[in-house]
C-alpha positions in Angstrom: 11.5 -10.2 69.3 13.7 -7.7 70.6 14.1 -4.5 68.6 17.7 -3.3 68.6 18.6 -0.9 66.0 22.1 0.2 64.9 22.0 3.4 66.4 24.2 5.8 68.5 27.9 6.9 68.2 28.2 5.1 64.6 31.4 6.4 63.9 32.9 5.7 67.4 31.5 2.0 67.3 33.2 1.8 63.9 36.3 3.1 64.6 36.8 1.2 67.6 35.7 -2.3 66.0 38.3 -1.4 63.1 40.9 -0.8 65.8 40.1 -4.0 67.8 40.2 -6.0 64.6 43.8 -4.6 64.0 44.9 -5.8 67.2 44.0 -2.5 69.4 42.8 -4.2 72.8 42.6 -1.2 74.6 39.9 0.0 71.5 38.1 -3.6 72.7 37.8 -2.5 76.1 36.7 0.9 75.4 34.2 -0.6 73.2 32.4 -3.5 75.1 31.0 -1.3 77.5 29.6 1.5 75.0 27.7 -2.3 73.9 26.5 -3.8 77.0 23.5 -2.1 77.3 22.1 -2.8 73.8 23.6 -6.5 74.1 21.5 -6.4 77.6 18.4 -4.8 76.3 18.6 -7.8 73.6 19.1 -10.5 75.9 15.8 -9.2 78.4 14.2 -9.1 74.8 14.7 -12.6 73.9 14.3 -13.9 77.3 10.8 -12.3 78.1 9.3 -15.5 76.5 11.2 -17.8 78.2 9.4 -20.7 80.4 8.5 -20.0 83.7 10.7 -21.0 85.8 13.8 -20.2 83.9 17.4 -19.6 85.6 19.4 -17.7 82.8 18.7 -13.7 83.5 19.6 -11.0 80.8 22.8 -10.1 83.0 24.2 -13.6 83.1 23.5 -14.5 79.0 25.1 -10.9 78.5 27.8 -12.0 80.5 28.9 -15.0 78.5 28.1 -13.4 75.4 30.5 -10.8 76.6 33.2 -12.9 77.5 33.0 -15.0 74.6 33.3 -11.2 72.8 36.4 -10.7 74.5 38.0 -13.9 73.2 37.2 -13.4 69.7 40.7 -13.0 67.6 41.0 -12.2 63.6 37.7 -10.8 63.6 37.4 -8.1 60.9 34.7 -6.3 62.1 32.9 -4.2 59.5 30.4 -2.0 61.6 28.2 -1.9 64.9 25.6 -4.1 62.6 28.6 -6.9 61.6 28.8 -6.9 65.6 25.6 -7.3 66.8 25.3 -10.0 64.3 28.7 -12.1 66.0 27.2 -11.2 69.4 23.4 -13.2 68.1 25.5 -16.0 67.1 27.0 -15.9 70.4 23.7 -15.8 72.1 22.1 -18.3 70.5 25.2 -20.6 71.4 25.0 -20.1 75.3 20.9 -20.0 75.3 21.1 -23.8 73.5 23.9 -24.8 75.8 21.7 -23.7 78.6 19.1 -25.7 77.5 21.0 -28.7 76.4 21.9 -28.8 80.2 18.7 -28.3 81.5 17.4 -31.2 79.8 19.8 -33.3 80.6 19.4 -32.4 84.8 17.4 -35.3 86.5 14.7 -33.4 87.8 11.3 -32.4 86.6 11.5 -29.2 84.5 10.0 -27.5 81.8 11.5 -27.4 78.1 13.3 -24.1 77.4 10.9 -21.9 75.6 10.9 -19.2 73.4 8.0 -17.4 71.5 7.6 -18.3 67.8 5.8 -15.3 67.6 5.0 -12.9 64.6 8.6 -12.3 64.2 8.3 -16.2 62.6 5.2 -15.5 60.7 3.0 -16.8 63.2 -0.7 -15.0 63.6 -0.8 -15.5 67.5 2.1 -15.9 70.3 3.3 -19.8 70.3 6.1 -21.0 72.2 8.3 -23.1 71.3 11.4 -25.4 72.3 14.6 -23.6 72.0 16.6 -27.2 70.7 14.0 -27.9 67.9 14.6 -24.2 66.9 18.2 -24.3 66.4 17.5 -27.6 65.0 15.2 -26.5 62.6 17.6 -23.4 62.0 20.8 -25.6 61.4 18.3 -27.7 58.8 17.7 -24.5 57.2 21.2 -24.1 57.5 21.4 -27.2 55.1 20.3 -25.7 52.0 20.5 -22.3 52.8 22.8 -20.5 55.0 21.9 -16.7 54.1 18.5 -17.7 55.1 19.2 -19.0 58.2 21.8 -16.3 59.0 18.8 -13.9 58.2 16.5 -15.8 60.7 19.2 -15.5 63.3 20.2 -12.0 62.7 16.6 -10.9 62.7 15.1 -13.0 65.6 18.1 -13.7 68.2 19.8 -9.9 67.4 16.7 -8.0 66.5 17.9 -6.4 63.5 16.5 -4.1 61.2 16.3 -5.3 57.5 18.8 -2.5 57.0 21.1 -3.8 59.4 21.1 -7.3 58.3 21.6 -5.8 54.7 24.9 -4.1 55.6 25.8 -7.0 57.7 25.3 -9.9 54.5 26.5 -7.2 51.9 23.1 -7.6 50.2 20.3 -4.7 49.4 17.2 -3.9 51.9 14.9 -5.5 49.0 16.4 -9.2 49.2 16.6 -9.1 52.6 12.5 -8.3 52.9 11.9 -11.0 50.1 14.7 -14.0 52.2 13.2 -12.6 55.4 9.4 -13.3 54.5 10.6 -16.6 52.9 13.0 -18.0 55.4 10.4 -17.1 58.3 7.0 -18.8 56.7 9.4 -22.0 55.9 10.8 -21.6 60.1 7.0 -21.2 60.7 5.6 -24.3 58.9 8.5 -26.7 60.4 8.0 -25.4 64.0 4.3 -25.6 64.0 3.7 -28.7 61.7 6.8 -30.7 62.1 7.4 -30.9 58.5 10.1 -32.4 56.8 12.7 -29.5 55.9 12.5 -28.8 52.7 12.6 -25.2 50.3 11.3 -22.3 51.4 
């Protein structure tokens, strides 16, 4: 999982994201950039465990992440952690587009991977299909959203239980206790192909 933290120029992040969600889009522009590389570093991240073979690179998934950024309107962003959390959301919509279309080419191929790794509880590396994870994660989704959101925020954008606190508006503590909980039930439905059901 990639490791992204919220750290850096805090307070110009901030102040940008509070101007863009005003309207600002000069403060947009400024701010994308300062972001790229943390958005790209996450996207190499996530990627490393991808299936041999693969044709989306870091620089291309940052690229439609970043252009999907661009487009976003009545966003009130909060902080750098409320954007790094849009910008997973983002990224796990162009990655499960990707491989929507690469299962639907008429070719031989191998199934999108990703590693369910010990980011999802798991005591070895274990890859997994990228469609059965959002599957599983809009099942999750089902019952309980923050969960899910937790998953996403901590696996796709790599962040710190901190971050994801600030982001959901909930303390360090529940996010450790949802975390532990939402991964072990991602675990047991990847790996055993359970029925969905609580955490």
């Amino acid at each position: 999982m990639p490791h992204s933290t919220v750290s850096g120029p805090s307070s110009d992040v901030s102040g940008l994201l509070r101007a863009w969600g005003k309207g600002d889009l000069q403060a947009r522009d400024d701010l994308l950039p300062l972001m790229y590389r943390e958005l790209r570093q996450q996207a190499a991240g996530f990627l490393r465990h991808e299936a041999a073979g693969h044709t989306l690179q870091p620089t291309a998934l940052v690229n439609e992440v970043y252009l999907k950024l661009v487009g976003q309107q009545r966003v009130t962003w909060q902080n750098r952690a409320h954007f790094l959390g849009i910008a997973a959301q983002l990224m796990r919509r162009v990655l499960v587009d990707h491989a929507r279309a690469r299962a639907a080419a008429k070719r031989p191929r191998r199934a999108f991977q990703v590693a369910l790794d010990e980011a999802i509880g798991a005591a070895e590396p274990r890859s997994c299909d990228l469609l059965a994870l959002d599957q599983a994660l809009d099942e999750l989704t089902t019952f309980d959203r923050r969960l899910a959101t937790i998953i996403e925020l901590r696996y796709f954008a790599g962040l710190t239980e901190q971050d994801v606190a600030e982001v959901l508006s909930i303390s360090r503590a529940t996010v450790t206790r949802e975390w532990q909980a939402a991964r072990a039930w991602l675990y047991r439905r990847m790996t055993a192909g359970r029925e969905p059901g609580q955490p």
